[in-house]
C-alpha positions in Angstrom: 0.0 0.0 0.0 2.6 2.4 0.6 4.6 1.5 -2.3 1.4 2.9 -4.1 1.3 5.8 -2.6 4.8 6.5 -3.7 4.5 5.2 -7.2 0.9 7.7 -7.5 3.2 10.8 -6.0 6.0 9.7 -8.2 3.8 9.8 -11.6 2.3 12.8 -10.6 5.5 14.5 -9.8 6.9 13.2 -13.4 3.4 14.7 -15.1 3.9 17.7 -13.8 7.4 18.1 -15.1 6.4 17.1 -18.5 3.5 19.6 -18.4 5.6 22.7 -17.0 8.6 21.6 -19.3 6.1 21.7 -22.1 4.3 25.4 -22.1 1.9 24.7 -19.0 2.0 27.9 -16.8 3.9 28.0 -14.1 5.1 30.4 -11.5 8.9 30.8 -9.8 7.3 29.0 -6.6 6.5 26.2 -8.4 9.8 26.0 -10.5 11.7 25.4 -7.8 9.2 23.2 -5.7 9.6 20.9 -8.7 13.0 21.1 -8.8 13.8 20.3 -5.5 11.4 17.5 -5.0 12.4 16.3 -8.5 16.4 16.2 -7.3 15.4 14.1 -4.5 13.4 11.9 -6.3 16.8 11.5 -8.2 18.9 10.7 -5.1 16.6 8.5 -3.9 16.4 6.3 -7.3 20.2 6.4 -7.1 20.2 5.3 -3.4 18.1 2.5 -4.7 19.5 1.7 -7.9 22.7 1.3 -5.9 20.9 -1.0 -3.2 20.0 -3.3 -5.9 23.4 -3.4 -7.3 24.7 -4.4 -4.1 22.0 -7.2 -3.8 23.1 -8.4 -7.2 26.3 -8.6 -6.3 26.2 -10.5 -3.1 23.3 -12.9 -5.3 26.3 -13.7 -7.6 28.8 -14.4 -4.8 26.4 -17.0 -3.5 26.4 -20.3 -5.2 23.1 -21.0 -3.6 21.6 -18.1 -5.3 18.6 -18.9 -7.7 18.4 -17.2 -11.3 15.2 -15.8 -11.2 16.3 -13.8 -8.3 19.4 -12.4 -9.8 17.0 -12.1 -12.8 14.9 -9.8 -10.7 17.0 -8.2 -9.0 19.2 -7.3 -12.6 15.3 -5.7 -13.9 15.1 -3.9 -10.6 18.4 -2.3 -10.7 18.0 -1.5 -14.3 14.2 0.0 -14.0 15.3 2.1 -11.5 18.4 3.1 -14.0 16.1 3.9 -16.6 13.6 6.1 -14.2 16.5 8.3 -13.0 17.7 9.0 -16.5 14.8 9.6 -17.5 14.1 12.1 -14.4 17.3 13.8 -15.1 16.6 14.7 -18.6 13.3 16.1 -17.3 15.0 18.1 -14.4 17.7 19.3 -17.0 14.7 20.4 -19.4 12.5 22.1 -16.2 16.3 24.1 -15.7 16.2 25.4 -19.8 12.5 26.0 -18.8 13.4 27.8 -15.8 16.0 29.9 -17.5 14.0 31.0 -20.4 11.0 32.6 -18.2 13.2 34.5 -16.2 15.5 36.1 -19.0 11.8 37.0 -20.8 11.0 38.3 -16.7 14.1 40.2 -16.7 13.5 41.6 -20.1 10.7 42.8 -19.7 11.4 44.7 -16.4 14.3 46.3 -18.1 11.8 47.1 -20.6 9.5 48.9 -18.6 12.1 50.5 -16.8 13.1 52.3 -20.0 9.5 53.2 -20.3 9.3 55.0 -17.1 
């Protein structure tokens, strides 16, 4: 059950990424909200990623170990590979995102300072 709960807050962080790194509105609040909570969504697929890495490792050292659980663990490990990449583009793309609506922030106050 909670593993649901995380997977729900996880998609809906990922959504909302892939909205505001679209054209969705957003405001400077919210850009770095999703930046933060996105960069420790990162750390925490690399904290497991490396977990499952470790678990492979000590499944290979032990003769006793079955395949399918090496097989598992190896889909785990690279699933949660995959996620974080994937995250990482997304973050890198919210930080061009970021970047672009304050330069056209910044432009225009300089704009309407020449105004005044």
């Amino acid at each position: 059950m909670a593993q649901e709960g995380v997977e729900r807050l996880e998609r809906a962080l990922e959504r909302r990424l892939r909205e505001v790194t679209g054209s969705a509105p957003v405001t400077e609040r919210e850009l770095r909200t999703l930046a933060e909570k996105g960069d420790a969504w990162a750390r925490t697929l690399t904290g497991l990623a490396a977990s499952a890495e470790r678990r492979l490792t000590a499944l290979a050292a032990d003769p006793e170990s079955s395949l399918a659980h090496v097989a598992v663990e190896l889909e785990r490990a690279e699933r949660l590979r995959r996620e974080r990449d994937d995250l990482r583009i997304l973050l890198d793309a919210l930080d061009a995102r970021a970047r672009t609506l304050r330069t056209h922030w910044l432009a225009g106050q300089a704009r309407s300072g020449q105004s005044a």
